[in-house]
C-alpha positions as CSV (number, residue, x, y, z in Angstrom):
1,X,-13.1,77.3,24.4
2,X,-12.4,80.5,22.6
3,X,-10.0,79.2,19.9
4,X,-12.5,76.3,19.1
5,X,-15.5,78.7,18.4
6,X,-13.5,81.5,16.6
7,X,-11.3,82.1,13.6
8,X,-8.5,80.0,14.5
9,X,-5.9,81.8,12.4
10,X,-6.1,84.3,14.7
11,X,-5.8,82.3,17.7
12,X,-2.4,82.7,19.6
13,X,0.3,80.8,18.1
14,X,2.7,80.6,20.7
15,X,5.1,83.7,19.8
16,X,5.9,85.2,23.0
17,X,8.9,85.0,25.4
18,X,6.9,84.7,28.1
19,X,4.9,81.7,26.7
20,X,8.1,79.8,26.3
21,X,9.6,80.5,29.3
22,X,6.1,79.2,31.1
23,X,6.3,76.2,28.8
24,X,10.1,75.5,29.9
25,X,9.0,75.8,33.8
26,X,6.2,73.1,32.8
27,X,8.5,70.5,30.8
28,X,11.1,70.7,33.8
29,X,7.7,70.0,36.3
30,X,6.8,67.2,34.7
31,X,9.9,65.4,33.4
32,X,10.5,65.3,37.2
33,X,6.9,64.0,38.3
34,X,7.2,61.0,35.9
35,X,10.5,59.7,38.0
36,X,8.9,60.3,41.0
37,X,5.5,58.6,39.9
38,X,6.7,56.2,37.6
39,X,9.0,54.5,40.8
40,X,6.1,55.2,43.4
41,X,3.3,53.7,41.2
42,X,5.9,50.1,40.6
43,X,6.8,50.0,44.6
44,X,2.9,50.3,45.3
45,X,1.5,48.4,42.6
46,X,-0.6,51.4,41.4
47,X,-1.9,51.7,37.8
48,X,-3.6,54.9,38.3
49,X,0.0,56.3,39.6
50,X,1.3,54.5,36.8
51,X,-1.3,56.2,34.0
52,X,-0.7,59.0,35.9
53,X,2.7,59.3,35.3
54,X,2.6,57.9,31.6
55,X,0.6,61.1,31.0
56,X,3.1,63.5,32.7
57,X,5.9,61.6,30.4
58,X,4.1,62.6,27.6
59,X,3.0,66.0,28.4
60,X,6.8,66.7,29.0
61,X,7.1,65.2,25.1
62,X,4.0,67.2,24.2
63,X,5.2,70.5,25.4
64,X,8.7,70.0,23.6
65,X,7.4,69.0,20.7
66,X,5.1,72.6,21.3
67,X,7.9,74.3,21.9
68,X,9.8,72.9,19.0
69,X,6.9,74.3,16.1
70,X,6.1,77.6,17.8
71,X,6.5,80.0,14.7
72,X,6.4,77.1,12.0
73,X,3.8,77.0,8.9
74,X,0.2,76.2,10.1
75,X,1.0,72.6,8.3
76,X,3.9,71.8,10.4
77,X,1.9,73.0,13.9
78,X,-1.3,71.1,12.6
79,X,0.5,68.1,11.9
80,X,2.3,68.6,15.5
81,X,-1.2,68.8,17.4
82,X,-2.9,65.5,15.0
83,X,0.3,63.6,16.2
84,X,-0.2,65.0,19.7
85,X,-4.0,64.2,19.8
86,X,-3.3,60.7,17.9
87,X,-1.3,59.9,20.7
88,X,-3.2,60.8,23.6
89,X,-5.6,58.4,22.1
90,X,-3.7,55.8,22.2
91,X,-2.8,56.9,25.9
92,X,-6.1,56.1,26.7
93,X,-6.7,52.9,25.6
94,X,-3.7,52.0,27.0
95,X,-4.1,53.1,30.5
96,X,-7.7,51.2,30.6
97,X,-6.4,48.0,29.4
98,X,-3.5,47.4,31.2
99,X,-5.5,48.8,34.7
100,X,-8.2,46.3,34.0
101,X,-5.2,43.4,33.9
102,X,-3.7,44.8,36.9
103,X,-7.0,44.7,38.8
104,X,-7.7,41.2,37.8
105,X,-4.6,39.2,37.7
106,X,-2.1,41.2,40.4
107,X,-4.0,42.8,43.4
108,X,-4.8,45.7,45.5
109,X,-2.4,48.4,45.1
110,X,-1.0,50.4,48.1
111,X,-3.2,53.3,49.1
112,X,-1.1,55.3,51.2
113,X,1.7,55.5,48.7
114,X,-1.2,56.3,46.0
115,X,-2.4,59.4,48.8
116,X,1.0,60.8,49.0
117,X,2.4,60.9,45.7
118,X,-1.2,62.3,44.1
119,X,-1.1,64.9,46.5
120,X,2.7,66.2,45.0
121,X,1.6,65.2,41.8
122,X,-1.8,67.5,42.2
123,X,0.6,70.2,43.4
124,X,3.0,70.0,40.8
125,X,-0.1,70.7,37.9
126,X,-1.5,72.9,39.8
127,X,1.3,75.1,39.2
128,X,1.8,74.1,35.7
129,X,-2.3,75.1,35.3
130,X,-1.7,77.9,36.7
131,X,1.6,78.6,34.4
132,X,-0.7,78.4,31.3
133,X,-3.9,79.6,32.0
134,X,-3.9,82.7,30.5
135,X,-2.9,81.1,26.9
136,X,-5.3,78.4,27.2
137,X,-7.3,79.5,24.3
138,X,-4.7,79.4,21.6
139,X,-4.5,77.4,17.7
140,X,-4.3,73.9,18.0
141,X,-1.0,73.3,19.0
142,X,-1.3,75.8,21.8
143,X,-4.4,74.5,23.4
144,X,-3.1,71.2,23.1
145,X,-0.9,72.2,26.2
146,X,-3.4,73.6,28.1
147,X,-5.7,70.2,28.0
148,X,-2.8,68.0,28.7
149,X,-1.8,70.4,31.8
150,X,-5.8,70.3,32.4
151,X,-6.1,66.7,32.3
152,X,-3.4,66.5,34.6
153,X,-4.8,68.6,37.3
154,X,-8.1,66.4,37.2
155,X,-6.4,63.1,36.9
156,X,-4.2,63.8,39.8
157,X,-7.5,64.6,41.9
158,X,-8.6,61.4,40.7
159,X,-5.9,59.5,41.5
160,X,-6.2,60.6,45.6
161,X,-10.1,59.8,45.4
162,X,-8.9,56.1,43.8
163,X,-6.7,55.9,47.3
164,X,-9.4,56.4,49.6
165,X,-11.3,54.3,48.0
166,X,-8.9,51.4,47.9
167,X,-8.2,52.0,51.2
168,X,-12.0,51.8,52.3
169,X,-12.8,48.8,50.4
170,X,-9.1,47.1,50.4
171,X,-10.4,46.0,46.6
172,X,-8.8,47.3,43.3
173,X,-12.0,48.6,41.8
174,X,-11.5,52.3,42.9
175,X,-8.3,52.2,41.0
176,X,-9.6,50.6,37.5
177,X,-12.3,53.0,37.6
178,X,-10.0,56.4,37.8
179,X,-8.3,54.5,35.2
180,X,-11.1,54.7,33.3
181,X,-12.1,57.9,34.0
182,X,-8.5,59.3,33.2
183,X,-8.9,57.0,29.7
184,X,-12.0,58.7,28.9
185,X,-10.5,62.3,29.4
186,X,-7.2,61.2,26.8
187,X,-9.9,60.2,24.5
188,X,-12.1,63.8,24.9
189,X,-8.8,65.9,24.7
190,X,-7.9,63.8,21.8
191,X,-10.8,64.7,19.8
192,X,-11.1,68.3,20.6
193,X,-7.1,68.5,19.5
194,X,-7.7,66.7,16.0
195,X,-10.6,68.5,15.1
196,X,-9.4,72.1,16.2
197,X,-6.2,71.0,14.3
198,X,-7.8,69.6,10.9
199,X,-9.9,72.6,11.2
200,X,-7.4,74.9,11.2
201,X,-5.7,73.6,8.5
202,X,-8.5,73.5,5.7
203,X,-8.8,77.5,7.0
204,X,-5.2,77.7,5.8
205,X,-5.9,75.5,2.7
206,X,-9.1,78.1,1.8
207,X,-6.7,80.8,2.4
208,X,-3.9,79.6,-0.4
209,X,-6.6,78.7,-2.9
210,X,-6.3,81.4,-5.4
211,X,-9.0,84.0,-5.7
C-alpha cells in the first residue's frame, strides 16, 4: 500500500523496459485464459468460470490500456486508472446479477470442469503475480495492474473452493456465493483505484497552481 500512503508523484510511473516487457508476458497470459475460460465456463454452465474469465478479458484490456499511457501527463494516466476503476465496478455488479439468475433459473453447474480449469487459471496468475510484484506499489495507473493481477490470483482460488462445494452439495449456492465474493473484491479494487487516481491528480493540479 506504499503508493496509497505516500506522495504519489513520486510513485513509479511505469517507465522501465522491464516493466513493459512483464506487462506484455501478462496481456499474452490472459488474453489466452479468457478463451480457455470463457468456452469451459458455457460447456459447464459455470458463472464463476464465466466472471472469472470476464475479469481476465478485462485485465488483458486493463493492461493495454497501462501500457498504452506509460509516460503520458498525470491527467491522461489518471483519467486511464478512473476509467479502469469505473469499469471494474461495473464488473462487479455484473458478475453478481447475472450469477444470482443463473443459480435460480438454469441449474447446477459442472464441478469437475470448474476444478480443472481454476486450477490452470490459478496457475496462469500466479505467474502473472508473480511477474508484477515488485512494482505493485506504483501511481495509480500502475497499481491498478497489480490489483487486477491480485484479484485474479484470489478469484481463481475461489473459483476451485465454489467446485468443491457444488460438487458436495450438488446445489448452485457455492457458485453464487464466489460470485459474490469476486463482485465484492471488483467493487474494493475499484475504490482504491479511483481514489488513489483523483488523488493524484489534485497533487498535480496543487503543483500547476502558481505560487
Amino acid at each position: 500500500m506504499g503508493a496509497c500512503c505516500g506522495n504519489e508523484n513520486n510513485a513509479f510511473d511505469g517507465m522501465s523496459d522491464d516493466y513493459k516487457r512483464r506487462l506484455w508476458l501478462v496481456i499474452g497470459l490472459n488474453a489466452a485464459m479468457f478463451v480457455v475460460e470463457i468456452v469451459a465456463g458455457q460447456l459447464a454452465g459455470s458463472k464463476a468460470l464465466q466472471a472469472d474469465a470476464l475479469d481476465f478479458f478485462g485485465d488483458a484490456m486493463t493492461y493495454g490500456i497501462s501500457l498504452a499511457v506509460i509516460g503520458s501527463s498525470v491527467a491522461v494516466r489518471t483519467t486511464a486508472a478512473l476509467a479502469k476503476g469505473i469499469s471494474l465496478l461495473l464488473m462487479g455488479l455484473w458478475v453478481f446479477g447475472s450469477t444470482a439468475w443463473h443459480v435460480f433459473f438454469i441449474g447446477v453447474p459442472e464441478a469437475h470442469v470448474m476444478g480443472a480449469i481454476g486450477a490452470l487459471a490459478l496457475a496462469t496468475n500466479i505467474a502473472s503475480v508473480l511477474l508484477l510484484v515488485r512494482y505493485k506499489d506504483g501511481d495509480a495507473n500502475v497499481r491498478s495492474v497489480w490489483l487486477c493481477s491480485r484479484n485474479d490470483a484470489i478469484g481463481n482460488i475461489a473459483v476451485m473452493f465454489a467446485a468443491l462445494g457444488v460438487w458436495g452439495t450438488q446445489t448452485g449456492w457455492p457458485d453464487l456465493v464466489v460470485a459474490a465474493i469476486m463482485a465484492g473484491l471488483f467493487l474494493s479494487s475499484s475504490v482504491q483505484i479511483v481514489r488513489q487516481g483523483l488523488r493524484e491528480r489534485q497533487a498535480a493540479r496543487l503543483l500547476e497552481e502558481p505560487a
